[in-house]
Gaussian input, Z-matrix of N, CA and C with variables (Angstrom, degrees):
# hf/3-21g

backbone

0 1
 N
 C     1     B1
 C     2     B2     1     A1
 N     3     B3     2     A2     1     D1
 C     4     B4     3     A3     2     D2
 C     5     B5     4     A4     3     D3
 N     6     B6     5     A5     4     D4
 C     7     B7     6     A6     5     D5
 C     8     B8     7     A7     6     D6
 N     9     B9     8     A8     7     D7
 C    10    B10     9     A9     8     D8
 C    11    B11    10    A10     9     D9
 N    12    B12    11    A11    10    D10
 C    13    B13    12    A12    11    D11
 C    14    B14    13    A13    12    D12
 N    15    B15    14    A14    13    D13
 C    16    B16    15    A15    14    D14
 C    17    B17    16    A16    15    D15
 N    18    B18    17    A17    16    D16
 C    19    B19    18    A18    17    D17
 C    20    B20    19    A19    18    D18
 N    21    B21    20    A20    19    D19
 C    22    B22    21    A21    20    D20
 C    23    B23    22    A22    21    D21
 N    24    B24    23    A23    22    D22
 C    25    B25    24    A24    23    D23
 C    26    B26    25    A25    24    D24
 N    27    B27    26    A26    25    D25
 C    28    B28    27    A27    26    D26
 C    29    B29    28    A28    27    D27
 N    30    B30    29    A29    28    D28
 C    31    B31    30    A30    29    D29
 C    32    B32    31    A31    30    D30
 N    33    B33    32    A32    31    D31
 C    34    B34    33    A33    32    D32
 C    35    B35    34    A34    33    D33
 N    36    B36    35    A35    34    D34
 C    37    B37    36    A36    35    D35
 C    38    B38    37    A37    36    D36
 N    39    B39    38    A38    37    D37
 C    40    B40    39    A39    38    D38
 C    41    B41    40    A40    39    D39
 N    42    B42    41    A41    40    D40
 C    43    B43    42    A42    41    D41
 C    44    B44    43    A43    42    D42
 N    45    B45    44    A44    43    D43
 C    46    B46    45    A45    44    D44
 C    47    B47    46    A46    45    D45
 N    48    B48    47    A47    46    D46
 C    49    B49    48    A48    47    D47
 C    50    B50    49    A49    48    D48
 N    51    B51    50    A50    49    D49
 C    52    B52    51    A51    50    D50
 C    53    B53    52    A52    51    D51
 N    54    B54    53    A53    52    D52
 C    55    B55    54    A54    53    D53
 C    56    B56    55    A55    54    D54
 N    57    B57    56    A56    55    D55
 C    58    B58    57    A57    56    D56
 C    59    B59    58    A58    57    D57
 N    60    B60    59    A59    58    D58
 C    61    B61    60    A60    59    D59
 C    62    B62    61    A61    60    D60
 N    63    B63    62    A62    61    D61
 C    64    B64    63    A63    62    D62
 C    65    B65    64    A64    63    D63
 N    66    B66    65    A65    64    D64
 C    67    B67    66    A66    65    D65
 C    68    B68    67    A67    66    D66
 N    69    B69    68    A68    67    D67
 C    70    B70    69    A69    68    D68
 C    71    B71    70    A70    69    D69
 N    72    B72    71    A71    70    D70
 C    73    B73    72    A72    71    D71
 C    74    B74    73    A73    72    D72
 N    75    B75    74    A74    73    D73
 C    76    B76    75    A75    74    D74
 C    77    B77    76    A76    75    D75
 N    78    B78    77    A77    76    D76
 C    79    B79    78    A78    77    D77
 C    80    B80    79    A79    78    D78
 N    81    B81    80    A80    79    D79
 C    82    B82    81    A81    80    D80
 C    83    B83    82    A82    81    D81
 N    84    B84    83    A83    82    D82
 C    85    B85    84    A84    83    D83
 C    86    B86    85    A85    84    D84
 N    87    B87    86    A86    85    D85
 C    88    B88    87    A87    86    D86
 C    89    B89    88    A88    87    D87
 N    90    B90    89    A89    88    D88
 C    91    B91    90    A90    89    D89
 C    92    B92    91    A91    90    D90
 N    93    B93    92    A92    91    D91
 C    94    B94    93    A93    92    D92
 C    95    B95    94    A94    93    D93
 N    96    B96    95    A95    94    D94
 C    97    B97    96    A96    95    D95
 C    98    B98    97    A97    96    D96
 N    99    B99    98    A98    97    D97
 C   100   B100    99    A99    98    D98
 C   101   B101   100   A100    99    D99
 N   102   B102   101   A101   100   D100
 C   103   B103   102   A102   101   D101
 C   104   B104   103   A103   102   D102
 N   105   B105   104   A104   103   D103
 C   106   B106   105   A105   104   D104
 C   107   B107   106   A106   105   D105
 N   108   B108   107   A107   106   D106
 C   109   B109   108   A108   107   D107
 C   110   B110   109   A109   108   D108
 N   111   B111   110   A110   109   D109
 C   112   B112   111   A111   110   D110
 C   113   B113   112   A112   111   D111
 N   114   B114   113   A113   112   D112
 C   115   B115   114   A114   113   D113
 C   116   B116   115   A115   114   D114
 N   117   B117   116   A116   115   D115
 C   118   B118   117   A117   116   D116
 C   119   B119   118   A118   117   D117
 N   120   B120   119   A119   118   D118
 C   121   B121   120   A120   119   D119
 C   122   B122   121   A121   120   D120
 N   123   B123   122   A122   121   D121
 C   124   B124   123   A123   122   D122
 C   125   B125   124   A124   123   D123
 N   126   B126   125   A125   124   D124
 C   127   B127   126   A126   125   D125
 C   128   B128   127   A127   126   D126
 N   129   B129   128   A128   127   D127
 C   130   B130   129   A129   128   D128
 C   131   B131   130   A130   129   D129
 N   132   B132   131   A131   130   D130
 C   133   B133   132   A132   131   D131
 C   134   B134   133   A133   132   D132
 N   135   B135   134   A134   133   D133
 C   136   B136   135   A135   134   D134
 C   137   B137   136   A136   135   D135
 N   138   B138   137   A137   136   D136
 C   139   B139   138   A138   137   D137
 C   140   B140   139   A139   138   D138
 N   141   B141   140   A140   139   D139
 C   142   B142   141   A141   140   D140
 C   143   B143   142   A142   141   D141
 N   144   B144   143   A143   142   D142
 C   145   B145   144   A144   143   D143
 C   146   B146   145   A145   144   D144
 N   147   B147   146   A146   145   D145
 C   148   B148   147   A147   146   D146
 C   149   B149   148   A148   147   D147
 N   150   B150   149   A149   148   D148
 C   151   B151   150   A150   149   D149
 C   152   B152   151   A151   150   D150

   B1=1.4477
   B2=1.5271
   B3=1.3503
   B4=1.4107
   B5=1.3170
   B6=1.4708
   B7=1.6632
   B8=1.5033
   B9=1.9307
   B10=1.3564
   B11=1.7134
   B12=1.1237
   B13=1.7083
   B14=1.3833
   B15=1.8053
   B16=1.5952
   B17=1.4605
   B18=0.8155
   B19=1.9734
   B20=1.3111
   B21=2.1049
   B22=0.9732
   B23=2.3355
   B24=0.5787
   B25=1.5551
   B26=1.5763
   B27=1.8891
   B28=1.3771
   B29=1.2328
   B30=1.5668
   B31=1.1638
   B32=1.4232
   B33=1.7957
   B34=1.2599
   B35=1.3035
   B36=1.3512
   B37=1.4938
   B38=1.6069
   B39=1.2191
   B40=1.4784
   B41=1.4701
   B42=1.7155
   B43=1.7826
   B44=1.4295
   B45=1.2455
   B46=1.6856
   B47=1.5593
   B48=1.0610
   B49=2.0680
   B50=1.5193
   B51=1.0613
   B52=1.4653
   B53=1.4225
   B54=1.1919
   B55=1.9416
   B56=1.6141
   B57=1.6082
   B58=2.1691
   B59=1.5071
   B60=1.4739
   B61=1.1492
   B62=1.9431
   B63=1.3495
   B64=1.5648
   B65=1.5661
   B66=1.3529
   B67=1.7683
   B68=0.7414
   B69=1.7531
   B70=1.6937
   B71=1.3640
   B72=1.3358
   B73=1.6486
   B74=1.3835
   B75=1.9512
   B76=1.2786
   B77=1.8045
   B78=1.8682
   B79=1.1069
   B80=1.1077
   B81=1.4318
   B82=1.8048
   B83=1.1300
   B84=1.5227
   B85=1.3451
   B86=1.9352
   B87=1.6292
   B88=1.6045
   B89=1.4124
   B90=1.0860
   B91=1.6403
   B92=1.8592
   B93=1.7983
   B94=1.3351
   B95=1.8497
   B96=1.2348
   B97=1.2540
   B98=1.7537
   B99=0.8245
   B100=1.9711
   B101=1.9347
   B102=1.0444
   B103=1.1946
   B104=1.9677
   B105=0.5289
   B106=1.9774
   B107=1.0345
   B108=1.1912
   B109=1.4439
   B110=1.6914
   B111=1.2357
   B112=1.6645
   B113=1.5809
   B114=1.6390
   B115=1.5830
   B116=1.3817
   B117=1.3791
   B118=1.2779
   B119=1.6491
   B120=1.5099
   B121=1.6478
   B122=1.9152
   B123=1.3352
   B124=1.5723
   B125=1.1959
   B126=1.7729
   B127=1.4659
   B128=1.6725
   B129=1.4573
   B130=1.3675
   B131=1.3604
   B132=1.2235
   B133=1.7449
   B134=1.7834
   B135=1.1270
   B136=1.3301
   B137=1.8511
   B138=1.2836
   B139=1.5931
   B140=1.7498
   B141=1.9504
   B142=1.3084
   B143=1.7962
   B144=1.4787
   B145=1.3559
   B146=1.9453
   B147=0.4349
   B148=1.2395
   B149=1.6904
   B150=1.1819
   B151=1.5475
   B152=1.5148
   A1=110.39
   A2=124.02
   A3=137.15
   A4=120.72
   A5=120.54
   A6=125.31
   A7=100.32
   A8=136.49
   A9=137.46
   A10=69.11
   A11=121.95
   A12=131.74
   A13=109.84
   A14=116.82
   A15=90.43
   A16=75.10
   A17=130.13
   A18=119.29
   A19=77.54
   A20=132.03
   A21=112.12
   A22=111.89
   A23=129.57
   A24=149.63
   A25=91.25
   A26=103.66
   A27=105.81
   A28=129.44
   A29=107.94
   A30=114.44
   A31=138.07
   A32=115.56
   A33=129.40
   A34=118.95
   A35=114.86
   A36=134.81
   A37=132.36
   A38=105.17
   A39=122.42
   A40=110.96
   A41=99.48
   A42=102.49
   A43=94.81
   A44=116.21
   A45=122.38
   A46=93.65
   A47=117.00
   A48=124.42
   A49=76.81
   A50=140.10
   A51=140.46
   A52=99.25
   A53=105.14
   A54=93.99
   A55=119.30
   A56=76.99
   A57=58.65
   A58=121.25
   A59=118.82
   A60=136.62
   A61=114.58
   A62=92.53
   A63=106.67
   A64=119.05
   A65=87.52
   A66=95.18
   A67=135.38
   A68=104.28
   A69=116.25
   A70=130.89
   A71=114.37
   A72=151.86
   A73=83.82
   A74=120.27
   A75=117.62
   A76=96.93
   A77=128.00
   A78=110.56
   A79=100.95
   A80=93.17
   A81=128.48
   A82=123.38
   A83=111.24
   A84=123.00
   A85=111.53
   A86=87.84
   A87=87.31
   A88=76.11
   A89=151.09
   A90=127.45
   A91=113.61
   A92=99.93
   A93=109.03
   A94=116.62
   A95=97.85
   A96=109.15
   A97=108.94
   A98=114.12
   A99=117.69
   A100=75.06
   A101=140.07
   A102=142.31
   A103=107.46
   A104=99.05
   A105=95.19
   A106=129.37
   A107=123.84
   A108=117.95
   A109=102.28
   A110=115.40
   A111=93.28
   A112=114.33
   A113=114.14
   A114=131.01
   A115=102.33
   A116=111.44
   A117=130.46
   A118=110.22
   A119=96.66
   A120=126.30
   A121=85.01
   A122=106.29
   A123=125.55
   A124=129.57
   A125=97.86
   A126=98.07
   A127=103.70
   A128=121.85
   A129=107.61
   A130=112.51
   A131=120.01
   A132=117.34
   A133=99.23
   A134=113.11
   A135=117.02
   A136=101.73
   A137=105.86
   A138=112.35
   A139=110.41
   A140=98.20
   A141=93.35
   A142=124.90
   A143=98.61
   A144=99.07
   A145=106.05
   A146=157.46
   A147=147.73
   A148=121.85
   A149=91.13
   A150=96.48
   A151=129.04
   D1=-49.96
   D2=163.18
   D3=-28.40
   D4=-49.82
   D5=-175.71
   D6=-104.47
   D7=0.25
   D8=-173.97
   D9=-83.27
   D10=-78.24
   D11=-141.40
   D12=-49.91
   D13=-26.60
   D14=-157.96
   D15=-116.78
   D16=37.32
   D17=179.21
   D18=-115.45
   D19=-45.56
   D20=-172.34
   D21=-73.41
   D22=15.26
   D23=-166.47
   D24=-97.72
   D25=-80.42
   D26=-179.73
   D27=-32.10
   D28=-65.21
   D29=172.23
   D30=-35.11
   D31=-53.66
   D32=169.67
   D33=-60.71
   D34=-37.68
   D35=175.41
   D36=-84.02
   D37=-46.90
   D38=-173.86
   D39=47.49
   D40=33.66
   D41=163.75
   D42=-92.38
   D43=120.04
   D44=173.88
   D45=-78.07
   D46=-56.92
   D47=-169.47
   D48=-42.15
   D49=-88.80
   D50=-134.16
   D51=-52.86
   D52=-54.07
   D53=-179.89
   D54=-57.67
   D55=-35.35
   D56=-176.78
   D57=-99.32
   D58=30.68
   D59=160.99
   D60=-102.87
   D61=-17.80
   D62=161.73
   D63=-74.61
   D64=-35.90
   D65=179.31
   D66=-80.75
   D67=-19.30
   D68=-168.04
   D69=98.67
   D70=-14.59
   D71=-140.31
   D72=-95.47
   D73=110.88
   D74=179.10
   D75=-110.26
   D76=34.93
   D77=120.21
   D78=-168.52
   D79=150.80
   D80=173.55
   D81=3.02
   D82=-44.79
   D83=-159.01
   D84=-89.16
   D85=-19.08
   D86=-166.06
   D87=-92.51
   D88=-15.71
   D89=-178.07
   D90=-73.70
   D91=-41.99
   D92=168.84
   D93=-38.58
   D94=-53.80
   D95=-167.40
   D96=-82.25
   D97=-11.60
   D98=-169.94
   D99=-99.32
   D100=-45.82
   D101=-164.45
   D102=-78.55
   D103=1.35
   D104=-153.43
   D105=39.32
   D106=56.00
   D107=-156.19
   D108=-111.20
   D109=124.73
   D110=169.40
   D111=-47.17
   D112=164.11
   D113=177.51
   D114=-61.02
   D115=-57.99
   D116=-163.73
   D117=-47.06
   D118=-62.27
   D119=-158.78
   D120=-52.38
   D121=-61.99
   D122=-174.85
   D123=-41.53
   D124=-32.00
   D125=-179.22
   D126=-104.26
   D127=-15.70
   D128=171.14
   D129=-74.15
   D130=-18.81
   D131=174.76
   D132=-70.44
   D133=-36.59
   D134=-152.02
   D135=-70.19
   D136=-24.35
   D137=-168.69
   D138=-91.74
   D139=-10.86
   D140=164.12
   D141=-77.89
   D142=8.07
   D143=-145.01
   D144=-95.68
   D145=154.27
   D146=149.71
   D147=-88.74
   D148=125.59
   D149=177.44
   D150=-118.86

């Protein structure tokens, strides 16, 4: 249920920060990877993001 909910989050959202502040995940990379997300895909969302 844990990785259904915030993949479903990601998805709708494509705030990566938000998931991995949901997760707990103090970096990026372990959210990419708990997520399946390509690096790539992750970090061009990630530069839309404001932080």
């Amino acid at each position: 249920m844990r990785r259904t909910k915030v993949a479903q989050i990601f998805k709708k959202t494509g705030n990566l920060r938000a998931v991995q502040l949901l997760l707990g995940h103090t970096k990026m990379d372990s959210t990419v990877r708990y997520l399946g997300v390509d690096l790539d895909d992750a970090l061009t969302l990630l530069e839309g993001i404001d932080l």
